[in-house]
C-alpha positions as CSV (number, residue, x, y, z in Angstrom):
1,X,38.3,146.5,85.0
2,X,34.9,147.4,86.3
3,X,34.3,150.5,88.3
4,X,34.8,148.9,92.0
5,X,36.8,151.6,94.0
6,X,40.2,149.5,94.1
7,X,39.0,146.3,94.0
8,X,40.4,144.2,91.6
9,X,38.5,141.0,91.9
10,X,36.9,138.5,89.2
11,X,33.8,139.6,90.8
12,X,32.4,143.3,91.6
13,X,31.9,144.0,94.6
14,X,31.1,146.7,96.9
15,X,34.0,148.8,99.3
16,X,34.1,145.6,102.2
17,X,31.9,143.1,100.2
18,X,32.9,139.8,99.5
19,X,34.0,139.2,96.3
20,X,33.1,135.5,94.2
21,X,30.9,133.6,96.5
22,X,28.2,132.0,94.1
23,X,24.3,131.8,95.2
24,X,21.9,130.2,93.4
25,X,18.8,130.8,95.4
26,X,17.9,134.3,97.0
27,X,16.0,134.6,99.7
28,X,15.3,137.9,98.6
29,X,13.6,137.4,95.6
30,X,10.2,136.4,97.2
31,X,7.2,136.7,95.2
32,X,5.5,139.5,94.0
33,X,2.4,140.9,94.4
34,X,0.6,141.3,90.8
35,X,-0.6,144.4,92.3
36,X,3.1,145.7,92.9
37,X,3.9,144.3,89.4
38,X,1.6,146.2,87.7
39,X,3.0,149.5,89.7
40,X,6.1,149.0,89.0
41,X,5.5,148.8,85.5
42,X,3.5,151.6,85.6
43,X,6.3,153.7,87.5
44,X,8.6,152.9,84.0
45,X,5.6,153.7,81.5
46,X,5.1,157.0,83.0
47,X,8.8,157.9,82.7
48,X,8.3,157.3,79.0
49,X,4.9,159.4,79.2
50,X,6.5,162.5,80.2
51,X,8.9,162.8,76.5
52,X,5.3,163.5,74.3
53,X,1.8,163.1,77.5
54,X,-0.9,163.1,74.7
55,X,0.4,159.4,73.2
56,X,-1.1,156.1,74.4
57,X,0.9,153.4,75.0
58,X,-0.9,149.5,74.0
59,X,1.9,147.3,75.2
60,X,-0.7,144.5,77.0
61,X,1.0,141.6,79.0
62,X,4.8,141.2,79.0
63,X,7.1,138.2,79.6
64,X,7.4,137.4,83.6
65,X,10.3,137.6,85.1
66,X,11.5,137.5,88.9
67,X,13.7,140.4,88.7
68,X,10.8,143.0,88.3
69,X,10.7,145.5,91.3
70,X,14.3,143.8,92.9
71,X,16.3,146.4,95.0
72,X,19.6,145.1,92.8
73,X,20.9,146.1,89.0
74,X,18.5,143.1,87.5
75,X,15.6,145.2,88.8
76,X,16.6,148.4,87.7
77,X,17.8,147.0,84.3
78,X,14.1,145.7,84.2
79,X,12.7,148.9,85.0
80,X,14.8,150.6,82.0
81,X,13.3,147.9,79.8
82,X,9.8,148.1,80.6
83,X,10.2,151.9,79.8
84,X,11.8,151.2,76.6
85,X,8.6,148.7,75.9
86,X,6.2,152.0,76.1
87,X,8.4,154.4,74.1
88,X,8.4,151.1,71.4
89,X,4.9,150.9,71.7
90,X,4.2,154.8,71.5
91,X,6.4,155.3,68.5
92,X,4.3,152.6,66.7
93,X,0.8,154.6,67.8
94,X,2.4,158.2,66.3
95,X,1.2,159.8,63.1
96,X,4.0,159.7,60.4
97,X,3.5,163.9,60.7
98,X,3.8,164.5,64.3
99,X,6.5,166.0,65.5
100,X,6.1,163.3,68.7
101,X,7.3,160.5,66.2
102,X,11.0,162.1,65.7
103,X,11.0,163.3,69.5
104,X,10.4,160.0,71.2
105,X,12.3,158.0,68.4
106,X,15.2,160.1,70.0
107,X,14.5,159.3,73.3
108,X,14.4,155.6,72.8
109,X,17.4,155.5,71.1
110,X,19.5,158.0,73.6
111,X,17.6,156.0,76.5
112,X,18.7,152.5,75.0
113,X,22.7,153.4,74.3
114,X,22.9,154.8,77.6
115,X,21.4,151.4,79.0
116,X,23.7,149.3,77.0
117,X,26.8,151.0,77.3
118,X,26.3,151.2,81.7
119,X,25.0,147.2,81.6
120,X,27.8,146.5,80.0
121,X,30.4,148.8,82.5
122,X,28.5,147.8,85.6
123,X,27.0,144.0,84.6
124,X,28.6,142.1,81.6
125,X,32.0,143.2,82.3
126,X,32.3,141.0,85.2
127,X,29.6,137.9,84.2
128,X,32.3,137.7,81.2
129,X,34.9,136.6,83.4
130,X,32.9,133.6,84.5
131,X,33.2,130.4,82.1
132,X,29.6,129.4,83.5
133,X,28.1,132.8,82.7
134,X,30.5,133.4,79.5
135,X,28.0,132.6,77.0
136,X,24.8,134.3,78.4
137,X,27.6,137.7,78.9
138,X,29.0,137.2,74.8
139,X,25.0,136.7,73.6
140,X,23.9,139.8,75.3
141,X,27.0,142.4,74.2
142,X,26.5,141.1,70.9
143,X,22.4,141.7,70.5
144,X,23.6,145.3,71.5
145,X,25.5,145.7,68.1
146,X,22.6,144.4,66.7
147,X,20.1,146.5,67.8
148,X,22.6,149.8,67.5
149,X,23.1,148.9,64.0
150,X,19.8,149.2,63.1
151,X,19.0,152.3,64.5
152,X,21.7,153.9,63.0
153,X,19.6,152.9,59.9
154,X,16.8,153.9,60.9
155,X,18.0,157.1,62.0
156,X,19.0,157.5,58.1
157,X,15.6,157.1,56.7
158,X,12.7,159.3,56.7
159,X,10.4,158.3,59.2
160,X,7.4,160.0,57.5
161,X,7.1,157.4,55.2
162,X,5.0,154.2,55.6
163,X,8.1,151.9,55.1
164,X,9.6,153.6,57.7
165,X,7.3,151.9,60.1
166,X,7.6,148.5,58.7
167,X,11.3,148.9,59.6
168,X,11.0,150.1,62.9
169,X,8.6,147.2,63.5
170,X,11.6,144.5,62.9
171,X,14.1,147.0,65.2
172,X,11.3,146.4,68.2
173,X,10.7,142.4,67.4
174,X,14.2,142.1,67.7
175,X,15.1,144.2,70.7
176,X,11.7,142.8,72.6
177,X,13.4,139.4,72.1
178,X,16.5,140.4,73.2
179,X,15.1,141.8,76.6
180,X,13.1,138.7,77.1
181,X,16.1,136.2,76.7
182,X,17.7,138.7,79.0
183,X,14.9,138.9,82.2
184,X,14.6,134.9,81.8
185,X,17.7,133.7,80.7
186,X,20.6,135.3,81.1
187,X,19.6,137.2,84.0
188,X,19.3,133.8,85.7
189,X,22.5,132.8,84.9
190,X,24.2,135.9,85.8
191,X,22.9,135.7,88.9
192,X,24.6,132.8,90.4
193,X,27.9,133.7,89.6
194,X,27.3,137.2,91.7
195,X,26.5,137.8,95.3
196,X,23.6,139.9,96.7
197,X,26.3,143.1,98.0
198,X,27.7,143.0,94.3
199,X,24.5,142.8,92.6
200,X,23.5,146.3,94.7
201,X,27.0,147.6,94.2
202,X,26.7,147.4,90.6
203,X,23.3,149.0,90.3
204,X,24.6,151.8,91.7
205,X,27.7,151.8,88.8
206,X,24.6,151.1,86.9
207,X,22.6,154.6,87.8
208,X,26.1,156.8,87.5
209,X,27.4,155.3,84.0
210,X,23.7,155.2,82.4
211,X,23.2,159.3,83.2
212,X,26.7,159.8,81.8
213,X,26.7,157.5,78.6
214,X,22.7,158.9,77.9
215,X,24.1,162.2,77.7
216,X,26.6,161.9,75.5
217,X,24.8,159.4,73.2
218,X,23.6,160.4,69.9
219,X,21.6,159.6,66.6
220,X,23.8,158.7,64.3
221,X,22.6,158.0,60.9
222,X,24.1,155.1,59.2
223,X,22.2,152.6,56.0
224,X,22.4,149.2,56.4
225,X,23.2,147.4,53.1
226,X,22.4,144.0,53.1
């Protein structure tokens, strides 16, 4: 079961909360400002800044999506994923030499196990239980085996070289999509199977289960035969 005190529902939901009550349409989720957007978005980028200062980030525009900036998990997982986005992006822009390559390479992959694992403790878990949400809940979990596997080949090969990069380059294509499908698609449908106290409730599982699974993660090398 998911981490809800001693709740035992089909639905997470806070100490008190109401568990199961569907909402489509959240008055919370009122339009943002691009001006707020673009702060927000900053906020994540600079988190990713502070692993190697002296490497740009060239992400330019990203897909929209509602959740950006939310007070709830979709925002914070949003706010993880635009910070992956600039560790992506500076990876790409690092010399095959510097010692920044192999440093933020372990970052990003710490960073996006520790994600993963706690969406899936604090999020997927319960979306699962939901024939409605089932398929948008299986799609996700499964892109995370995906994307894992091909770090752990990454992680194998020697990043100095040029193919290195070309490789690395598939790995971002394919966790950029997943991201997207997640802020406009499955995100969505998530959403109206959960009410507003469990989508803050599980943020918070969110925060406690990402610090512990990030710090336990680790880089483990693994080829890919195809």
């Amino acid at each position: 079961m998911l981490e809800c005190g001693n709740l035992r529902h089909d639905v997470c939901a806070p100490p008190g909360g109401s568990p199961g009550a569907q909402v489509v349409n959240w008055p919370h989720m009122k339009k943002k400002s691009k001006a707020k957007t673009a702060r927000w978005k900053s906020d994540a980028f600079a988190k990713a800044k502070k692993i190697a200062p002296r490497q740009a980030i060239h992400i330019g525009s990203t897909p929209s999506t509602r959740f950006r900036g939310d007070a709830a998990i979709f925002g914070r997982l949003v706010e993880d994923h635009d910070r992956h986005r600039a560790l992506f992006s500076m990876i790409e822009a690092s010399e095959r030499t510097s010692p920044d390559r192999a440093k933020l390479f372990r970052e990003l992959v710490h960073e996006i196990k520790g994600h993963a694992a706690a969406e899936e403790q604090a999020l997927w878990s319960t979306v699962l239980r939901h024939p409605e949400s089932t398929d948008a809940g299986r799609h996700a979990v499964a892109e995370h085996k995906k994307i894992d596997d091909q770090f752990a080949d990454l992680a194998a090969r020697n990043m100095k070289l040029r193919g290195w990069l070309r490789r690395f380059g598939e790995t971002k294509k394919l966790y950029l999509h997943h991201i997207r499908e997640e802020e406009q698609e499955q995100f969505v449908e998530s959403q109206k199977v959960l009410t507003l106290a469990d989508q803050r409730y599980m943020r918070s599982v969110f925060v406690r289960r990402k610090r512990e699974e990030k710090a336990k993660a680790r880089v483990t090398p693994k080829i890919k035969l195809k």
